[in-house]
Structure formats: structure tokens, C-alpha cells
N, C-alpha and C positions, 0 to 999 in steps of 0.2 A: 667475359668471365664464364658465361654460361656453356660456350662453346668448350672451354677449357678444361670445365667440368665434366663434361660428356666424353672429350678426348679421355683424361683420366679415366672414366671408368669403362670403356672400351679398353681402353691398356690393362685395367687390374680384371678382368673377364679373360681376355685371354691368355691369362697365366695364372688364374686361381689353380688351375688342374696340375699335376705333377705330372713331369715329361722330361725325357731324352731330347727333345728337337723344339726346337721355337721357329718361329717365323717373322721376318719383319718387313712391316710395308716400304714399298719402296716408291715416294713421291714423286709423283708429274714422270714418268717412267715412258709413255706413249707419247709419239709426236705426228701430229698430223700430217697429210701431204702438205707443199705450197697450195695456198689457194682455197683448201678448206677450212672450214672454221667452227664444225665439230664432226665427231665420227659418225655420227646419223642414230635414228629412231631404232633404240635397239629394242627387240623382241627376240631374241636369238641365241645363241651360245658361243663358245670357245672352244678352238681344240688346239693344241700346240704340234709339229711332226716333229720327227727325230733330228730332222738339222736344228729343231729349237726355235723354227718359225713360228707365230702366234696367227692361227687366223681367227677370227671375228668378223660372225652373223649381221647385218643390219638391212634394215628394213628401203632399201634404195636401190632401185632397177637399172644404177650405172657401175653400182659399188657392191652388191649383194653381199659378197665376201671380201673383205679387206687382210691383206699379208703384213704382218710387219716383225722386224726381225728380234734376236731375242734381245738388240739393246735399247726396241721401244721404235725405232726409225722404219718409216712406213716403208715398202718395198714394191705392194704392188695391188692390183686389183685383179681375181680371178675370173678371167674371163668366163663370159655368159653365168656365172654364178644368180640361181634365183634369190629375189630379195624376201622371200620367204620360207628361209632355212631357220624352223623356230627351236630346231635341237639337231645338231650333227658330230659327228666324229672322224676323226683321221683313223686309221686303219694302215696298219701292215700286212700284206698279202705278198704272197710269196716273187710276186712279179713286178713291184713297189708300193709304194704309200698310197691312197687314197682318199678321197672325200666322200664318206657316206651321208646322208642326211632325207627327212620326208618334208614334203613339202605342207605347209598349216596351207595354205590356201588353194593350190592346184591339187592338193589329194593323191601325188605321187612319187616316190620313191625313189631316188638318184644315187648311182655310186657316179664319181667326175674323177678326174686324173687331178693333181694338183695343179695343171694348169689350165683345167676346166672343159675338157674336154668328157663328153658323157658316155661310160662304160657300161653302163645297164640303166633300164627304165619300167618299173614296178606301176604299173597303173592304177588306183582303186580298185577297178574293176575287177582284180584277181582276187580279192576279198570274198566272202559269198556273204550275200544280202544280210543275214541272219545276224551278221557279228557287227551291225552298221546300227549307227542311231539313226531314226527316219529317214534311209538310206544316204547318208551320206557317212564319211569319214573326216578327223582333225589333228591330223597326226602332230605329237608333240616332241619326240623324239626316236633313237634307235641306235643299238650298237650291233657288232660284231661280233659273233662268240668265235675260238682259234679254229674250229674246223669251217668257218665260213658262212654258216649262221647267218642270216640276220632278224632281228627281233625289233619290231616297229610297235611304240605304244598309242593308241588311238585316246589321247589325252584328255583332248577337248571334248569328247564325244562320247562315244562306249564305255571306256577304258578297260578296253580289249588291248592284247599282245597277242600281234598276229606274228606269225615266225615262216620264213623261206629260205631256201636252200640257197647257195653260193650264185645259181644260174636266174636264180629272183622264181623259183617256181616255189609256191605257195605248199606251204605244211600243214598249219594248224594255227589256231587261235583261243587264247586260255584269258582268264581275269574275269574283266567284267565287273558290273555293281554288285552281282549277288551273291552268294554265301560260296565257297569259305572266302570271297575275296576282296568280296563289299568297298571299293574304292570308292572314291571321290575324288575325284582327279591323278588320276597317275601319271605326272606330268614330267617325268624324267626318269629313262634307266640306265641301265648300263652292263655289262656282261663281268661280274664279278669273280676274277680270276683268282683270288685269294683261297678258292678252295678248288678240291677237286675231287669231283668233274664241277664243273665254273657254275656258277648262277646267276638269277638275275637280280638285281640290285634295284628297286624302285622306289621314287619319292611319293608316296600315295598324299597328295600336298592336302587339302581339305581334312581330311583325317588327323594331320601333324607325326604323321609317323615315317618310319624306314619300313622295307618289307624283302624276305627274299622271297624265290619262285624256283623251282629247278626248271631248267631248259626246257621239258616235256609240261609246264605248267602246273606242277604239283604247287602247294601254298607250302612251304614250308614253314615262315612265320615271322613275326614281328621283329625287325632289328632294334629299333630304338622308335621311345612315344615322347610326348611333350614338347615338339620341335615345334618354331613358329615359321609354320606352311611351308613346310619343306619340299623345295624346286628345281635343283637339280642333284646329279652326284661323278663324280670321279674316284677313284681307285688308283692307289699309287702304294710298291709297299704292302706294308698292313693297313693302312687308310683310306678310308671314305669320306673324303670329302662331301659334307652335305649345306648345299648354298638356301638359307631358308632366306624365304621374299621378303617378311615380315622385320628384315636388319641384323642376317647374324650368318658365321658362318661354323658351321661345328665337324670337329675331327673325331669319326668311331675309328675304334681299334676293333679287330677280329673277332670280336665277341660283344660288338656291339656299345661298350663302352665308351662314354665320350674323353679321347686323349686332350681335344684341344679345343678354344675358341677362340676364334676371331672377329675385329671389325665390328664388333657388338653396337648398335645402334639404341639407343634407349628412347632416343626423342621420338615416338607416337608419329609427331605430325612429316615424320621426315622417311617410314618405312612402305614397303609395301606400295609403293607408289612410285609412276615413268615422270613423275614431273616434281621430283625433289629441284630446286635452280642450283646453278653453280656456287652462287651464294654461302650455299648451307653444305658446301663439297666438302671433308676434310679425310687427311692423308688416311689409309687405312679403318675409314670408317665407312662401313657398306650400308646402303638405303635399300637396296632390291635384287638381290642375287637373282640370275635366271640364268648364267652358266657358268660352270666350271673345269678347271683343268690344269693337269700337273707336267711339266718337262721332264726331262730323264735325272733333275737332281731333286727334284719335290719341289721346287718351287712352285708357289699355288697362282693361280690367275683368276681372275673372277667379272664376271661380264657382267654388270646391272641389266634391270628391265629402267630404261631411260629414255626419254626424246631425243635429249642431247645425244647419249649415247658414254659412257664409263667403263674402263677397265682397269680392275686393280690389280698389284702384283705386289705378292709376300714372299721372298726372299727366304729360302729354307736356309737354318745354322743348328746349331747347338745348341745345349746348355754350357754355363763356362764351365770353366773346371775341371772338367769332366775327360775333354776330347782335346788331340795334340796331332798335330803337323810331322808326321814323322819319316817323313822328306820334306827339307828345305828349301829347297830349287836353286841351292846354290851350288852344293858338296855334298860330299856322302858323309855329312859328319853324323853320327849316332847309331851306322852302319858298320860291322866287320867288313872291311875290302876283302876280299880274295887277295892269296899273296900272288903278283905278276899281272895286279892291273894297269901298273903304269907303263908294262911294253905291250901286252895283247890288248888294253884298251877294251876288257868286256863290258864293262859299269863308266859310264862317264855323265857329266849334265853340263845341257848344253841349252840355253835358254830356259832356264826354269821345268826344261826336261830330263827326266833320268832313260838313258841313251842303253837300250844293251845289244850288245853284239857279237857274234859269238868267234871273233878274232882269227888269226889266221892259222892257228892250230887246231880250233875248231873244241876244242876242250868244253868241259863245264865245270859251273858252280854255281853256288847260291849265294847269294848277296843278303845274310842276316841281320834284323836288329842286335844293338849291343845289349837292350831293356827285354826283359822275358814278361808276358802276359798271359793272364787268366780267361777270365770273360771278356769278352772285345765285341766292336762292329767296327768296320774297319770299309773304308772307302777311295776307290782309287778310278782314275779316268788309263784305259790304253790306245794304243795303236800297233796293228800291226806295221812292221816293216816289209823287208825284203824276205824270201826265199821260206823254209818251210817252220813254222815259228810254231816254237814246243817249248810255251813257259810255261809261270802258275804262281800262288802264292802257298806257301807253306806253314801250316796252323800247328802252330807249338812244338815244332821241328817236323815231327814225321808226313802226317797227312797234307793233303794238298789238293787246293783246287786248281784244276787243268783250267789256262789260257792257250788255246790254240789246237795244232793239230796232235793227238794223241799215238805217242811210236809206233807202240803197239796195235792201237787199232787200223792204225793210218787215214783217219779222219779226223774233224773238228772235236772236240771234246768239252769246249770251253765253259765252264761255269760248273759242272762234272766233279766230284770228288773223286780224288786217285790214293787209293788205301793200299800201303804195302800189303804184298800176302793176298789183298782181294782184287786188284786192278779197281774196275770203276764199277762197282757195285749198284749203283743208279746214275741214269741220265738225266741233265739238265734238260729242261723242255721248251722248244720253240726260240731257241737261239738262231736257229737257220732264218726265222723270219727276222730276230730282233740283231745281229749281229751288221757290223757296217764293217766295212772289209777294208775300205779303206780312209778311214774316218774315225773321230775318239768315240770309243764304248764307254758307259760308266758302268761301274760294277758297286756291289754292297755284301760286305759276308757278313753272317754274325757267328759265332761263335760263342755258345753257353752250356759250359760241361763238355758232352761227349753232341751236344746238338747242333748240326750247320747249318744255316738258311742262307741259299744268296738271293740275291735281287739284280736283275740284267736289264738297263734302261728303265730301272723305276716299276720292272713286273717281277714277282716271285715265283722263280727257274728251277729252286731245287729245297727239298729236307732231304735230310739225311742225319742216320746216330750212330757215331762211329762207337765198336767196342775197344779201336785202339787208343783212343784221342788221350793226349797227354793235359795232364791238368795245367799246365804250365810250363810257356817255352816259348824261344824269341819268335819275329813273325819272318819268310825269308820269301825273296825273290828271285824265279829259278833261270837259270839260263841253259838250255841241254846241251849237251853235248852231242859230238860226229854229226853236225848238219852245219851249214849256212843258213844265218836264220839273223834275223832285227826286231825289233819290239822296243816301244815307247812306253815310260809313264809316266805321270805326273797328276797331282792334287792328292795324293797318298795322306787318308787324315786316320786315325784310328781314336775309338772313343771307348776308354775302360766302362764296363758293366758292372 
């Protein structure tokens, strides 16, 4: 009964808050190799890459870094990976993914290829004395800011942020315990792209607060206070994830407000602590966040501080009501066909796929909702095909954001608004790094009035306020015309606002 009671209110905690988006745990989710018989001593974090692989930290000199895929099925162990990665990240760089991470007990800095091979090596040494507690360093974590950055926080120790160029040659080092910055553990950041120019994101965990930093070290200020010992954070969207040790995990919105909570832990003797037993494990109910991390659809991941070793996974959805399927993955029902798809074959679904193509006239059109919409968010998975692929989606008839390569400019454009009368009056940002060429993208618009925001793989690519935008009009899917060209999509969900 007791346990049942705790369940309850971990469920009515995280959804006291009002929200567009929920999350649900999803039980016994990870499955061991043969042979083993827990994931190991974790002290570590999460990161997930873009194929949606999960890797996790743990404390074992055979297994350092454990792979497994996004259906929980283990896959693999990265070679030479150290067993003392106590905060790392995956990274897109312009030349593939990578493993960044410092090391809490060697004192040094590793970027690794994903199959563990070592790209650069940061030594303590390049630190200079002055920024060391009793000259040593404890690195707790680090991320990547997009021009290549890297921002290390000495957690255990100083709690200094020491910052180095792309080639690992040392910049500068800002924080510390004293004024304006007075930490107590800074024991997780992260490069907080929701603004711009990006900042840093830190868990200042003994204090119980969020904090930002601009890149150059300035304090900007307090994000949110009254957290219990907050220990890590991710960024997905507008959200910050923040994984507190102390049994909770809490979602800020952009302005610091809290959107969400999860996993809420009430029981005292079961937080904060690597030696809660399996015993006292239940679905969705977190004992000791120490990492976190989002996939390209927000689903959340959460790594305890455990011996056994723990990861949980919340499955991002909606609210009901709200949000609709608007492709079926059967037929185009609820869609105007163009008239002459059933000989040119531009629009077709083919396994739960909507198929276009641009037939052997070569002609266009756009493939519109028969329902006309206001305010939306609106969420769709593509692929490119074959040949030179000039689609997009169309916001309330006229405006439209560019999928692919743009006529006119004769390059990529993807994620772009294309304004009659203005062409593309701002660019989408860092789509060359996040864009898979031959693989599913997810995309997110929102649409509110005359405002557009997208989201490309779960980062935010673009604003923009159009003077032309129509209050109201169907959503449409484009096909261009005079090229050869293919293009896939499917999971097309849109949620009225």
C-alpha cells in the first residue's frame, strides 16, 4: 500500500503543472547483454546520437561506455572507452558525431569517435595553476558550444569553467566559489542553445539552483532556485531538463519557469543516494538523477547515481484532445489529391509512408489539408529521396518552410521560411551539421499569429514574423515542379494552440 501511495503521488506531481506535452515512463525498457547481470556502478551520465543510440557512463574498465539501441537492446561496448566519464556528450561536428567527455579521475579531456577511437587529448596540465584547487583538477562535466567550443566544469573541485578552442588550445577560465559566482558545486552544464548567442546552462547543485553564464564568463543570473540539489541538465526545444539527485526531475521553459515534473520521489530514505536496492525500484520513480538526455523526439532518458546501475525512459506525447494525426498511413483521406494522381502518381502511401514524386511530367503541386488552421505545432519525420528535392510545408496557404534544396538559391535551404515577395528573408541555423541526407529528419513548426519557430532534430533552427502570414488556412505539402526529385514522410501529427 505504501509503495502505491508514493506511485500516486509521483503521477499527480507531474502533472499538477499545465502543459502542451506529457511524458510517460516506459517500464523495464533496457535489456542487458547475455551474461550480465546489471549495468554496473554508475557515477556517469547519458547522451543519446542521432541514429537514437543511447550511450551510458559506468564505472567498469571493460564496459566504460555501454551502446544500446533506441528499443532498450544492448548493441555494444565502446571500445577503450574510460570508466571514468562522470559527464559526457555526443556532439555533431561537421565531419560526424562524436564522444566528448573529462575524465573525474585522470584529469583529462577526450573527444573519441563513436567507436572509440581518440581525436584529441586535453591534459590538466593546460590549465594554469591559479584556476586548480590545491593544484589538482575534478572534472565533472562539458559540452560543445556550435562554433566548437569546449567548456569543461571543474566540479569537484574549483568550480571553475575552463573554456578551449576546437584544436583543445586553452582560452580562459571564469566561475569559481567567489562573487558574482559563489558556487558550490557546479556539477553539470551544458551549452544552452535556446538563445542567441548560446549560453551556458549550469546545475550550481549545493546551492539548489539553475544559473546561466554567457560564453565569455559574464554571470548573467539565476535561472530557477528551490531545486532539490540539482545535477545535471539537457536542452531539447524550449526545455531544460533538470535531473535533481535529491528524487525529482523538473522541466524549465525559456524563461525559467517550471513546465513539468517527473518521477517525483517523496520517500527521504530512497533519494540521493547509489544504494537505493532493486527492491524499492518502481516504474518511473527516480532515487538519484546524475544524467540526462533527450532524442530527436524529446523523449527523456535519465541515468541514476546507482551501484546497480539505472536508466529510465519517458516517452514524449501530448495532451489529449488537443493534437491529431493528420496523416493516416493508410490514404490521403483528409487531404485535397491533386487532380491526375492516379496516372502521374505524385502523392501515394506506401507502408505507412506518404511517397512523393515528381512523375514523369515533372509538373507540381501541393498536396493540402481539407481542415483550415489557426495556431498550430505541427510535427513531421522526412527523407530525402532521389534527385534534386525542392519540397516544404505550407502555413496557412501562402508562406512556407523550405524542405530541401532552394530554386533559386541553388542550395539547401531546409528549415528556412520562403515568403512570397521576400524569398527567404532569414536562415535556418546549423542544419549542415544537423541534417542526415540519407536518413529520417524530425522536424517541429509552430506557428502563432504571424510567429514561426522550427525545431530541427529537437534544436531550435529558426524565428521569424512574417507581415504576410494568414490568420487562417489549410497546412499543404509541396512537390516542385520541372526537376526529378523524391521525398518521404510520415508521423505528420499537428496540435491546435
Amino acid at each position: 500500500m505504501k509503495k502505491q501511495i508514493l506511485t500516486l503521488l509521483a503521477l499527480v506531481s507531474a502533472s499538477i503543472l499545465p502543459a502542451a506535452e506529457s511524458w510517460k515512463a516506459r517500464p523495464d525498457w533496457l535489456s542487458l547483454p547475455s551474461g550480465r547481470e546489471k549495468l554496473g556502478n554508475m557515477h556517469g551520465d547519458i547522451a543519446v546520437s542521432s541514429a537514437g543510440e543511447v550511450y551510458v557512463s559506468v564505472q567498469d574498465p571493460k564496459a566504460g561506455v555501454q551502446v544500446y539501441g533506441s528499443d532498450g537492446q544492448w548493441i555494444r561496448n565502446v571500445k577503450g572507452a574510460p570508466s571514468d566519464f562522470h559527464g559526457f556528450v555526443i556532439h555533431q561536428d561537421k565531419d560526424g558525431e562524436f564522444l566528448y567527455g573529462p575524465r573525474l579521475g585522470n584529469g583529462e579531456i577526450l573527444k573519441m569517435s563513436l567507436d572509440g577511437e581518440v581525436m584529441l587529448r586535453i591534459p590538466a596540465s593546460a590549465i594554469p595553476d591559479k584556476f586548480k584547487k590545491n593544484g589538482r583538477v575534478r572534472f565533472t562535466a562539458m559540452d560543445v558550444a556550435p562554433n566548437g567550443d569546449l567548456f569543461v566544469t571543474d566540479g569537484y573541485s574549483s568550480d571553475y569553467v575552463h573554456r578551449f578552442d576546437k584544436k583543445g588550445k586553452y582560452l580562459a577560465s571564469f566561475g569559481g566559489k567567489g562573487e558574482p559566482y559563489k558556487f558550490r558545486t557546479l556539477h553539470k552544464i551544458a551549452v544552452d542553445t535556446r538563445f542567441d548567442p548560446p549560453r551556458i546552462i549550469g546545475t550550481d547543485r549545493a546551492n539548489g539552483r539553475v544559473v546561466h553564464m554567457s560564453t565569455d564568463g559574464k554571470f548573467i543570473g539565476v535561472v530557477a532556485t528551490g531545486l532539490m540539489m540539482p545535477a545535471c541538465v539537457a536542452i531539447h526545444g524550449d526545455l531544460a531538463a533538470i535531473g535533481e539527485i535529491k528524487g525529482r526531475v523538473t522541466l524549465l521553459d525559456k524563461s525559467g519557469k517550471k513546465a513539468k515534473q517527473l518521477g517525483h520521489n517523496s520517500n527521504p530514505k530512497e533519494v540521493g543516494t547509489n544504494r537505493t536496492p532493486r527492491s524499492s525500484w518502481r516504474t518511473g520513480i527516480v532515487t538519484a538523477p546524475h544524467g540526462v538526455a533527450f532524442n530527436d523526439k524529446g523523449d527523456l532518458f535519465v541515468a541514476e547515481y546507482s551501484t546497480t546501475g539505472r536508466v529510465h525512459r519517458f516517452d514524449r506525447g501530448q495532451s489529449s484532445g488537443q493534437d491529431s494525426a493528420i496523416f493516416n498511413g493508410k490514404d490521403l483521406t483528409g487531404w485535397k489529391v491533386p487532380k491526375g494522381n492516379d496516372e502521374a502518381k505524385w502523392y501515394q502511401v506506401v507502408d505507412e509512408v506518404l511517397q512523393i514524386r515528381s512523375g514523369p511530367k515533372k509538373k507540381g503541386s501541393v498536396l493540402w489539408t481539407e481542415q483550415k488552421f489557426r495556431d498550430f505545432e505541427m510535427e513531421l519525420d522526412f527523407r530525402f529521396g532521389e534527385g534534386t528535392v525542392d519540397s516544404g510545408v505550407h502555413l496557412r496557404t501562402q508562406d512556407q518552410i523550405q524542405i530541401g534544396i532552394s530554386g533559386s538559391l541553388k542550395r539547401d535551404m531546409t528549415c528556412s521560411p520562403y515568403i512570397p515577395g521576400k524569398g527567404y528573408p532569414v536562415e535556418a541555423k546549423d542544419i549542415a551539421k544537423l541534417l542526415k541526407a540519407k536518413d529520417w529528419n524530425h522536424m517541429k513548426i509552430r506557428a502563432i499569429g504571424p510567429k514561426y519557430t522550427v525545431w530541427f532534430q529537437g534544436k531550435e533552427v529558426m524565428n521569424y514574423e512574417s507581415s504576410s502570414a494568414k490568420p487562417e488556412g489549410p497546412i499543404g505539402i509541396q512537390l516542385h515542379g520541372s526537376r526529378n526529385m523524391g521525398i518521404d514522410y510520415k508521423n505528420l501529427v499537428l496540435k491546435k494552440l
